[in-house]
C-alpha positions in Angstrom: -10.5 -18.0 -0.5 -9.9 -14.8 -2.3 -11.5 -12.0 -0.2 -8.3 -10.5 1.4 -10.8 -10.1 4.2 -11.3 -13.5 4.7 -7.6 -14.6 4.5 -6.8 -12.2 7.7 -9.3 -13.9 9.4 -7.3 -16.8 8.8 -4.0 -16.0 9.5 -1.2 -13.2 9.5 -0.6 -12.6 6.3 1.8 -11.7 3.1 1.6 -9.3 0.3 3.8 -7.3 -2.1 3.0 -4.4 -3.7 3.9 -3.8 -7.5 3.4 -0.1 -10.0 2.6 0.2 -13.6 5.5 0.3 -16.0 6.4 3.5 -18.0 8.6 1.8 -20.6 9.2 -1.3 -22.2 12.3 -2.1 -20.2 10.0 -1.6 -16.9 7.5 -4.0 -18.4 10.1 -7.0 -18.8 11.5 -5.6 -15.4 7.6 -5.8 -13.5 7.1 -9.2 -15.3 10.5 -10.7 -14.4 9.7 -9.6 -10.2 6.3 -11.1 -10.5 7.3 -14.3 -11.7 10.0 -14.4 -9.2 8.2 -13.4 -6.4 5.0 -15.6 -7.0 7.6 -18.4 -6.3 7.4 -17.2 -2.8 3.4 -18.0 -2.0 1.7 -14.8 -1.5 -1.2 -14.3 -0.3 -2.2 -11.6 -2.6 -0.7 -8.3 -4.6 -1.8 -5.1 -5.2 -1.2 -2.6 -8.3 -0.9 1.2 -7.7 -2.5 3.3 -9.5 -1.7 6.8 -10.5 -3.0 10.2 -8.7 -5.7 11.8 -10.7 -6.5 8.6 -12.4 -3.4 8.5 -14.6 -2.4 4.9 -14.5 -6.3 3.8 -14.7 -6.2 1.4 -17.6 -2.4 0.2 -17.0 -3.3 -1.1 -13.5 -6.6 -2.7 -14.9 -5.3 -4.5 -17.5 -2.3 -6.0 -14.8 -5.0 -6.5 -12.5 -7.6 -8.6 -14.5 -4.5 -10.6 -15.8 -2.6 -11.1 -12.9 -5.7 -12.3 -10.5 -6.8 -14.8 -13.5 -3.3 -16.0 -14.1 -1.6 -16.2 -10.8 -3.0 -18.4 -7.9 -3.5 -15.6 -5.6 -5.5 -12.7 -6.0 -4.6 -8.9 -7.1 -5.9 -6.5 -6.1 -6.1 -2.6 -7.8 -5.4 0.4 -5.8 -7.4 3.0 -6.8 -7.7 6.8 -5.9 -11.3 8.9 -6.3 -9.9 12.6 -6.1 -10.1 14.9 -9.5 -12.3 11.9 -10.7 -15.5 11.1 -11.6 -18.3 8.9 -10.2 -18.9 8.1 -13.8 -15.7 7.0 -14.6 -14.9 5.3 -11.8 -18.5 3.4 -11.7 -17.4 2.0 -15.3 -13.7 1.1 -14.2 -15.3 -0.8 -10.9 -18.0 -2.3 -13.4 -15.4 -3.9 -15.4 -13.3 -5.2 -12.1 -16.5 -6.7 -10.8 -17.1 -8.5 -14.9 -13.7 -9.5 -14.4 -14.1 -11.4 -10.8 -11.9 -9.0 -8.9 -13.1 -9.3 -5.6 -10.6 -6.4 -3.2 -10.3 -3.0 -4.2 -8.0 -0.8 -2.2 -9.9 2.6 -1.6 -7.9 5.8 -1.7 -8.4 9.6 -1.7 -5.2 10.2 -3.7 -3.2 13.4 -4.1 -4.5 16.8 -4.8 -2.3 18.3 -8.0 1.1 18.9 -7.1 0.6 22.7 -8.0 -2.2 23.1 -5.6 -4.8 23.9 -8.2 -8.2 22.5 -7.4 -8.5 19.0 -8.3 -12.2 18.8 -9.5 -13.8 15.8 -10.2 -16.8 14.3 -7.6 -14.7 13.2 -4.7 -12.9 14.7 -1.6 -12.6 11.8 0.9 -12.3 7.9 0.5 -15.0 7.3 3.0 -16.8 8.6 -0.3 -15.2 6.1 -3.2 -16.1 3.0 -0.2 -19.5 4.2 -0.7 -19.5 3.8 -4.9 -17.4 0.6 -4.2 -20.4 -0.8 -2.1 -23.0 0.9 -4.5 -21.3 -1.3 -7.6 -20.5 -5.3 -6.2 -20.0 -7.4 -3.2 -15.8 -6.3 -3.0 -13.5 -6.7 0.2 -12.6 -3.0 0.7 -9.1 -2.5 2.1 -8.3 1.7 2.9 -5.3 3.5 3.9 -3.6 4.2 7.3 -1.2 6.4 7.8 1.2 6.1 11.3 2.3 9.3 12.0 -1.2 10.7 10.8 -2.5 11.7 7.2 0.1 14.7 6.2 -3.2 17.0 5.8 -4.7 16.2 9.1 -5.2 19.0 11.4 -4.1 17.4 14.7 -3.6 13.7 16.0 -7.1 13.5 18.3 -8.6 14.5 14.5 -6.9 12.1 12.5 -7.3 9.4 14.8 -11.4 10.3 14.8 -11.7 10.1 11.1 -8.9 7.1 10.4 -11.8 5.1 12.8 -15.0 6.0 10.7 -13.5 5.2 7.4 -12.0 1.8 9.2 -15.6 0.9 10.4 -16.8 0.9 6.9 -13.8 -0.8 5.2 -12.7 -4.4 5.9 -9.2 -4.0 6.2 -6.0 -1.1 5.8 -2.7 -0.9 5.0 -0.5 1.4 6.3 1.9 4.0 4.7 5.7 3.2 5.1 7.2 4.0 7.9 10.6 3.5 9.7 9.7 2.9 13.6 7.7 0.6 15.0 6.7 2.7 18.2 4.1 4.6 15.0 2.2 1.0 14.7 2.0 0.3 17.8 1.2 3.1 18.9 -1.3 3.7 15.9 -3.4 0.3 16.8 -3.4 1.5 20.5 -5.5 4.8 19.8 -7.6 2.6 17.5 -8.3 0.2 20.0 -9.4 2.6 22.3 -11.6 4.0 19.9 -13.9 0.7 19.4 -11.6 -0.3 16.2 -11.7 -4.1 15.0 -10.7 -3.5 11.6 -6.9 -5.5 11.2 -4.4 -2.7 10.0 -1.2 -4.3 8.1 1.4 -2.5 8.2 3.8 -1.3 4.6 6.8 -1.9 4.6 9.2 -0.2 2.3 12.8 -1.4 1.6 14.6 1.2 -0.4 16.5 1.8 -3.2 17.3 5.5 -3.4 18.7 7.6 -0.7 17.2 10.8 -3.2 13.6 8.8 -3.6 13.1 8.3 0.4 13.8 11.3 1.7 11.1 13.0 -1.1 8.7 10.5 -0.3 9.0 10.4 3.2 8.9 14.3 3.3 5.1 14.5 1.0 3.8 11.6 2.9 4.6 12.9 6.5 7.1 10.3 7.5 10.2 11.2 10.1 13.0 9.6 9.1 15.3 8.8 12.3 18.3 10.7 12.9 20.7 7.3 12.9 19.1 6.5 9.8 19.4 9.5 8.1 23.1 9.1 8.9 23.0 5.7 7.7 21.4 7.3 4.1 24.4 10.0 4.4 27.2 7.4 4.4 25.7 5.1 1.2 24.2 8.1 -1.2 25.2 7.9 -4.5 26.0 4.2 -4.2 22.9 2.4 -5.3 24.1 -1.3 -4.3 24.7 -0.2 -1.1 21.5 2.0 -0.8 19.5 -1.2 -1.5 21.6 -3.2 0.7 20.5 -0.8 3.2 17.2 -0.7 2.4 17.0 -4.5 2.7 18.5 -4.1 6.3 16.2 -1.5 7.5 13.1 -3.4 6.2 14.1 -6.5 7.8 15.0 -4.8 11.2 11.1 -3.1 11.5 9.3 -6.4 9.7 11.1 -8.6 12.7 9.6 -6.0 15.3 6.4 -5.9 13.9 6.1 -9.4 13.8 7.1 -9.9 17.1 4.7 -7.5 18.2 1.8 -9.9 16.6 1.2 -8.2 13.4 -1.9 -9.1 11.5 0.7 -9.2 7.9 2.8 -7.8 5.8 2.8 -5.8 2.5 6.5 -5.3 1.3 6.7 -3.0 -1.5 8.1 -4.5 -4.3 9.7 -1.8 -6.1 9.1 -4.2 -9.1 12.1 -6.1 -7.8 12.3 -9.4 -6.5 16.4 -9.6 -5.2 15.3 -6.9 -2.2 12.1 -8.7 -1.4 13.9 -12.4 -1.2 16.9 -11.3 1.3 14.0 -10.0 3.6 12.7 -12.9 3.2 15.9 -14.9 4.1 16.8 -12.2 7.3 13.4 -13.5 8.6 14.0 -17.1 8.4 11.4 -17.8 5.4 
């Protein structure tokens, strides 16, 4: 069973969620957190892959080689906007030669500038279309919580989040630090008609700097307390991933009680952060 599709069906789930190195010291670093965390059983991991296409061969080359040596499947993200239909066609081509069987479908970020992006795409619903077009792959799409930061209004968001999930075969959420957003997120869905399991991401820190920028382009409130909480361990990175380990584990633990369908912790390309989760949940 290799369809991440299929392995929902079948039971909650576990993923982690790894990026393509820069440097040769992040190479040893990714390879040493794989290793380590395949110990654990995954069901599957996914590879990012950079906005405007800028990680495309890195994450194809960890992809084909991590799904044919590991014994779970990876799975690539990949984003459509600034791109070709071309280019991506040839890059899906090669995943489908390969026996990669999930692709994770993303729009991906407009240049940080604000200049047009160009390429053939404005919208995932229209890279799920080319993924369909190429090969027989379990299409997995993004959710975002606390709505899509471009979204003009919740009702809206909500609208379009339900197409896109009717033609994909499963999501996974942007990070996000309460679990009243989940809840509340597969609520509307449900009362929209929408079967599709959403798992939810969740992030455990390592930089006080990092999370605030990332929760502020992606849309994300970060709580008062735990903004306080960041306050009193910046500039200490032990205790900023201490933290981080804390935080994750307190929001997995309510999700799972509140019947999730999985998990996908992001990695960071660590392992430590990702086992004491593990152990603060009793696995």
């Amino acid at each position: 069973m290799t369809k991440i599709g299929d392995l929902l069906a079948a039971g909650r789930t576990t993923s982690f969620e790894f990026f393509p190195p820069k440097t040769e010291a992040m190479a040893e670093q990714l390879e040493e957190a794989v290793a380590d965390l395949a110990e654990l059983g995954p069901n599957y991991i996914s590879v990012t892959y950079g906005a405007l296409g800028t990680t495309r061969a890195p994450t194809r080359d960890l992809v084909i080689r991590y799904d044919t040596d590991l014994p779970f499947p990876a799975m690539p993200h990949l984003t459509c906007v600034g791109q070709s239909k071309a280019e991506l066609r040839e890059l899906l081509e090669q995943y489908r030669a390969a026996g990669i069987e999930n692709v994770l479908a993303l729009a991906g970020d407009p240049p940080a500038d604000g200049s047009e992006p160009g390429g053939d795409f404005t919208f995932a619903r229209e890279l799920i279309e080319l993924v369909r077009d190429v090969g027989d792959f379990c299409i997995g799409v993004a959710a975002f919580p606390e709505l899509h930061p471009r979204s003009p209004d919740r009702t809206t968001d909500r609208k379009y989040l339900a197409e896109k999930l009717g033609e994909a075969d499963f999501a996974i959420t942007q990070f996000f630090f309460d679990p009243v957003h989940y809840f509340r997120l597969r609520d509307e869905l449900d009362e929209l008609g929408v079967e599709t399991p959403i798992v939810p991401g969740v992030m455990p820190f390592v930089s006080v700097p990092g999370t605030r920028r990332m929760s502020a382009v992606n849309g994300v409130v970060i709580p008062d307390a735990l903004q306080a909480r960041l306050d009193a361990v910046d500039g200490d990175a032990e205790a900023t991933r201490r933290l981080g380990v804390d935080v994750a584990s307190e929001l997995a633990s309510a999700l799972l009680e509140g019947g999730v369908p999985g998990l996908h912790l992001y990695a960071m390309n660590r392992a430590t952060s990702i086992r004491e989760v593990y152990a603060n949940l009793g696995w």
